[in-house]
N, C-alpha and C positions, 0 to 999 in steps of 0.2 A: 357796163358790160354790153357787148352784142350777144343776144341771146337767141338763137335759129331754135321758133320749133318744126316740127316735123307732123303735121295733120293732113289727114286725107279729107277731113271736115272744116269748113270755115265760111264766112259771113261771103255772102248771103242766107246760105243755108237755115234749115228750124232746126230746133231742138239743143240737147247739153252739148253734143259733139263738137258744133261750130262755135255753141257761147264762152262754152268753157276760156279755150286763149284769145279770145274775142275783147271779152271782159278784162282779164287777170293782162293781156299783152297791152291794152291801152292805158292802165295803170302803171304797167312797166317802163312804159315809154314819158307818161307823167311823170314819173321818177327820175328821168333822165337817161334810163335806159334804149341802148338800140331794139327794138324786135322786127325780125323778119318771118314770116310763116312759109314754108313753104308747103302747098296743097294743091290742088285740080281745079279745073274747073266745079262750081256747083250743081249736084247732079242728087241730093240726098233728100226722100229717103228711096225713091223710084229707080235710082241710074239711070235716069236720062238726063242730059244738059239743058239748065232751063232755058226757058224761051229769052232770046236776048243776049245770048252768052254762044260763042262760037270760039270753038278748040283751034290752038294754033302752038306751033309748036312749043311757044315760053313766053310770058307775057309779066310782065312787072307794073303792079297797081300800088295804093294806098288806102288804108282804112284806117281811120282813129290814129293816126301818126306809124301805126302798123306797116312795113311792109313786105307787100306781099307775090311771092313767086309761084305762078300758076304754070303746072304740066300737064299735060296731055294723059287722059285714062281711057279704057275701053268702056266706053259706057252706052250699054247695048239693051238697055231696062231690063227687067224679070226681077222676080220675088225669089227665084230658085238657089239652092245651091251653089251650083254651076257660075252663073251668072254673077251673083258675089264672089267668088274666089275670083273668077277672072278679071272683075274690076278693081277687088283688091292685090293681085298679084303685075296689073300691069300701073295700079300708080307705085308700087315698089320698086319694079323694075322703070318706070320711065323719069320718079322722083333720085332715083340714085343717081343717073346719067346726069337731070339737072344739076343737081345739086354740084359734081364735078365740075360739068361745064362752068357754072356762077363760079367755082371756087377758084379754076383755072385763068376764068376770060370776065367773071364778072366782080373779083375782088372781093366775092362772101368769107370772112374770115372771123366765122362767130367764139366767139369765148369758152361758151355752152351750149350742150344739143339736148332739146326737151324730146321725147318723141310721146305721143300722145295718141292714147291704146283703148278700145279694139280700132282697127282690128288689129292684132299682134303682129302682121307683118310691116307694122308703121316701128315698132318697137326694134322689130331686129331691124330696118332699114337705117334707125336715128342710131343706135349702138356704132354700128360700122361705123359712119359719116364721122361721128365724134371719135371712135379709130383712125380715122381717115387727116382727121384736123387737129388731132392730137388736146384734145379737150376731153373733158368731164360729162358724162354722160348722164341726166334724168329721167326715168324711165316714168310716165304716169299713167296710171291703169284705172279708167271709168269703174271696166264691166271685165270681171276675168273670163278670157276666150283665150281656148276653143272648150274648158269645160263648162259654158254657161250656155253656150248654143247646141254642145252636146248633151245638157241636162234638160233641153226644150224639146227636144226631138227636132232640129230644125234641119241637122245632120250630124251620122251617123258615127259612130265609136270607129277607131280602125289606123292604119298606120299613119297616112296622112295626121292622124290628130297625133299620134301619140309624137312626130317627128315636130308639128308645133310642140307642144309645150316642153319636147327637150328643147329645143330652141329658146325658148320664152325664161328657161329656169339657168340659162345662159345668160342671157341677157339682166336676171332678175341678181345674179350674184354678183355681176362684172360692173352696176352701173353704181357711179359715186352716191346715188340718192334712187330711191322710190317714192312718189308720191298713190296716192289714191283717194276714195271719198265716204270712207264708212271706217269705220275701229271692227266691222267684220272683212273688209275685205283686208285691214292689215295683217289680222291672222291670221289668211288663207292666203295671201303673198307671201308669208313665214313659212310657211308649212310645204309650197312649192317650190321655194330654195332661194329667198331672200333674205336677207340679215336683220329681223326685229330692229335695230337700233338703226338702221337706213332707212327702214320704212315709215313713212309719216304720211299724217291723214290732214288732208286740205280738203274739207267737202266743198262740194260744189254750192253754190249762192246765188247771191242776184248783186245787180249794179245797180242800189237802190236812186242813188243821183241821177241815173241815166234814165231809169224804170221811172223815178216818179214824173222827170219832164214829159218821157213820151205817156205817160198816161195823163197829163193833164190838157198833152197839147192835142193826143188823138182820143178823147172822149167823143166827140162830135163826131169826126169819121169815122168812131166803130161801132154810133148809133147810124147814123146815114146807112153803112154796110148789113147791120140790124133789118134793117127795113128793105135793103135790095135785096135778102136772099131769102125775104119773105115773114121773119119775124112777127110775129103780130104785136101790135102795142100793147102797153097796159100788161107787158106778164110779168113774172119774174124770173130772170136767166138763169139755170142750171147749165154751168159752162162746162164742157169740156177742152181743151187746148193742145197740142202734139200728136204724135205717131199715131198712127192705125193700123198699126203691126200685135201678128198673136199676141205679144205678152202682154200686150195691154189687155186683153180679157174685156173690148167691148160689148161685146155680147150682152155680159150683167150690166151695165148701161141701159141699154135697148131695152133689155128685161125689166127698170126699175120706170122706164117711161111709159111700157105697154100698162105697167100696174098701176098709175095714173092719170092712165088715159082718161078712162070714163069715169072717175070721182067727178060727181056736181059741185061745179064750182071753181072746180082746182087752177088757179093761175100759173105755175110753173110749166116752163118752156124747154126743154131741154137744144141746147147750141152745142156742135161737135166740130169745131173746126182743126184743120189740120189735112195729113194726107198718110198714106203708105197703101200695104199690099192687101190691104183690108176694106178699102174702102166700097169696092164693087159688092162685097159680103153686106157689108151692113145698109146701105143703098138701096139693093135687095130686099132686108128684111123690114127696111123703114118702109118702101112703099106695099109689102107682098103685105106687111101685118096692120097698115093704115094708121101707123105711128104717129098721128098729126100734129102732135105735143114732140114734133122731134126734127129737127134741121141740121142736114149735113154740110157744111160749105167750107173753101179751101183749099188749098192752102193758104196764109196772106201772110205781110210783111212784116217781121220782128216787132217793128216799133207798134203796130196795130192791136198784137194781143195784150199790151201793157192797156191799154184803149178799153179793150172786149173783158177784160177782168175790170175794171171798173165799174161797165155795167150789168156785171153780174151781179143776181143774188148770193151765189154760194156756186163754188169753183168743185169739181171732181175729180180727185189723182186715184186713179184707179191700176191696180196690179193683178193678173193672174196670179193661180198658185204656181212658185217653183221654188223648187229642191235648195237654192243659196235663198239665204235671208237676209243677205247682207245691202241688199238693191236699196237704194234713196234715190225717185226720183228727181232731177233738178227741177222739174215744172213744180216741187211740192213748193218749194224758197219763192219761186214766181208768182206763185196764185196766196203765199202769206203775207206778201208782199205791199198786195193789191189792199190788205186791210178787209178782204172779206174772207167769211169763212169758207174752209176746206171739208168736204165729204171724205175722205180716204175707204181705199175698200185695198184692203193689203195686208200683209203678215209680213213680223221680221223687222229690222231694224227701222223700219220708215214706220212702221206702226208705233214701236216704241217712241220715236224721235216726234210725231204728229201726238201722243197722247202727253208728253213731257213739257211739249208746246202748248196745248190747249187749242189748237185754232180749231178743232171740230171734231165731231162725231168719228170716231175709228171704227173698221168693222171687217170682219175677216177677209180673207180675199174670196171672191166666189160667192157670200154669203146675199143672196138678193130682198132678206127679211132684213139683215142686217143695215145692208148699204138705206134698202126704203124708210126705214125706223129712222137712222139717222136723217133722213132729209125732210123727212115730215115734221120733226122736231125741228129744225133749222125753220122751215115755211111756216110752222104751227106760233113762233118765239122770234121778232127781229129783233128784240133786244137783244134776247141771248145770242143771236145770230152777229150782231154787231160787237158782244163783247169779246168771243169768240175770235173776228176777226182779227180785232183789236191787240188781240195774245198772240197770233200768228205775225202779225208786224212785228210789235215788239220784240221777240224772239231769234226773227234773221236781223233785226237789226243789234242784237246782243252775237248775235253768233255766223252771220251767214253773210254778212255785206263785202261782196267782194272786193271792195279797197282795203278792209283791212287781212281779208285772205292772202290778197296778192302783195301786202308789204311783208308779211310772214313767207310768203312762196321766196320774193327777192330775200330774204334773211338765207333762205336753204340753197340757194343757186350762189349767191354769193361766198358764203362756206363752201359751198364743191369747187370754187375756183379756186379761193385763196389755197385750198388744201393740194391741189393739185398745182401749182406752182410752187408750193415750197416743195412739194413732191419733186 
């Protein structure tokens, strides 16, 4: 099969966005299969194009046998509103254009169109295209938008929203397959106007063969980076790893460090690497409150936090409260990975799926008695701390390794073709 997906996120980038077809697309290609991505330049989570990367108008590279067709977006940074819609509306509108030109002048003649959601207007772009090519359409949905960023307050209820998700319940009915990454978000894709028996749950994973070489090969380089951003020897790492955006609710973080601080004796260090629209906030409160048990640094490169989870004592996937429960984040499969244990501070399906697992202490979201209870057991017991981890490994490796996701993902993309050619 040639299989085009359709991401406005992709490698280089951090976080699930870019890893997701990152992963599942270079096992495809192990397979035997064509993939091509087509997405932007790198610019997430800020909107701005990293340092090193210069917009033009089409550019065709390679990753992991992936290949990959970059468009031009407005990427003008801000955290606002405003600012996202417009850098989501102009790779919509500048990834369609591509996509014609490649189909016209560049020979792209995919099989199947994945389009891969939020934001939703990546969703209705991959629908068309697969109109366009006369193929089978798969719609796959992380995070449901635009009611999950209307449930944050991040903006507002009103017609613009309600004209997405008539659009979205289009797209939800009309495509051969829906994918997503929780058994709650398949029944709230049912419930918006998709067909229970199309919708299937592929959670998101880790590329544990990938994961384990760069963590054995970047141990050294994510002590070295340790010590340049000031780490002091001799502690033990309370990691954080990804976004610095609200819903991550770091704050309680900061709050479980400041209660640490002045314990006699206490070795734990808290490491916050990563980036987003948060990070001048907490910056702020690490230096205003003398947080000295606490180190902000980051962004760095994929293969590095495989590295920075290694020498961690105990990893932190942390959740705000909100309204769906249905959120798993993918950092949780990455830091079980690692083989050490996980703190979780979250409610809802990740809570359930982290307590099932065993890899650590669960504690509600918000709750900063809870989260600290949990890690002082973990600091107070390395056994326990180790056996913990131990369950967290074995776990994604029963359930979350993404070569065996992505031979099951090829099993559902392969049925949408056959059926659409007998069609």
């Amino acid at each position: 099969m040639h299989i085009l997906v359709v991401s406005q996120f992709f490698h280089p980038e951090m976080g699930a966005p870019a890893a997701r077809f990152g992963d599942l697309g270079s096992h495809f290609v192990r397979a035997g299969h064509r993939v091509t991505v087509l997405t932007t330049w790198p610019n997430f989570p800020n909107g701005r194009i990293y340092p090193g990367h210069v917009q033009r108008p089409t550019a065709r590279e390679y990753h992991a046998g992936i290949e990959v067709i970059r468009t031009p977006i407005l990427a003008l940074g801000g955290a606002g509103a405003k600012h996202k819609a417009l850098l989501y509306a102009s790779f919509a509108g500048s990834a369609a254009v591509q996509a014609l030109v490649q189909g016209v002048l560049g020979g792209l003649r995919p099989d199947i169109v994945i389009g891969t959601t939020p934001p939703p207007t990546v969703g209705h772009l991959s629908w068309l295209l697969a109109k366009a090519f006369g193929v089978p359409h798969v719609l796959d949905v992380r995070d449901i938008w635009p009611e999950a960023v209307v449930a944050s307050g991040r903006v507002p209820a009103g017609p613009a929203m309600r004209l997405l998700e008539a659009l979205n319940a289009v797209v939800l009915r009309h495509s051969a397959a829906v994918t997503t990454v929780s058994q709650g978000k398949r029944t709230r894709l049912a419930e918006l106007g998709a067909q229970i028996d199309k919708v299937h749950v592929l959670p998101n994973g880790v590329d544990l063969e990938r994961v384990d070489g760069e963590a054995e090969a970047q141990v050294e380089p994510a002590r070295r980076w340790l010590r340049d951003v000031g780490v002091p020897d001799q502690r033990r790492i309370v990691l954080y790893a990804g976004v610095f955006n609200p819903a991550q609710g770091l704050d309680l973080l900061l709050d479980a460090a400041r209660a640490r601080r002045d314990q006699p004796g206490d070795d734990a260090h808290f490491v916050i690497v990563g980036d987003g629209s948060m990070r001048a906030h907490l910056l702020e409160r690490i230096e205003k409150e003398g947080l000295t048990n606490v180190t902000l640094a980051g962004p760095v490169e994929r293969a590095l936090v495989a590295g920075l989870y290694r020498c961690a004592y105990v990893t932190v996937v942390i959740l705000r409260a909100r309204k769906d429960e249905h959120t798993v984040p993918s950092k949780l499969y990455e830091a079980m990975a690692s083989r050490r244990p996980v703190a979780l501070s979250a409610d809802g399906e990740v809570a359930r799926l982290a307590a099932q697992a065993g890899c650590g202490p669960v504690s509600a979201a918000g709750d900063l008695a809870g989260l600290s209870a949990g890690l002082d057991a973990l600091l107070a017991d390395s056994e326990a701390a180790a056996r913990q981890g131990a369950a967290g490994r074995e776990y994604v490796e029963k359930y979350n390794d993404r070569a065996m996701l992505a031979g099951d993902y090829l099993r559902l993309l392969a049925a949408a073709v056959d059926a659409a050619r007998r069609a």
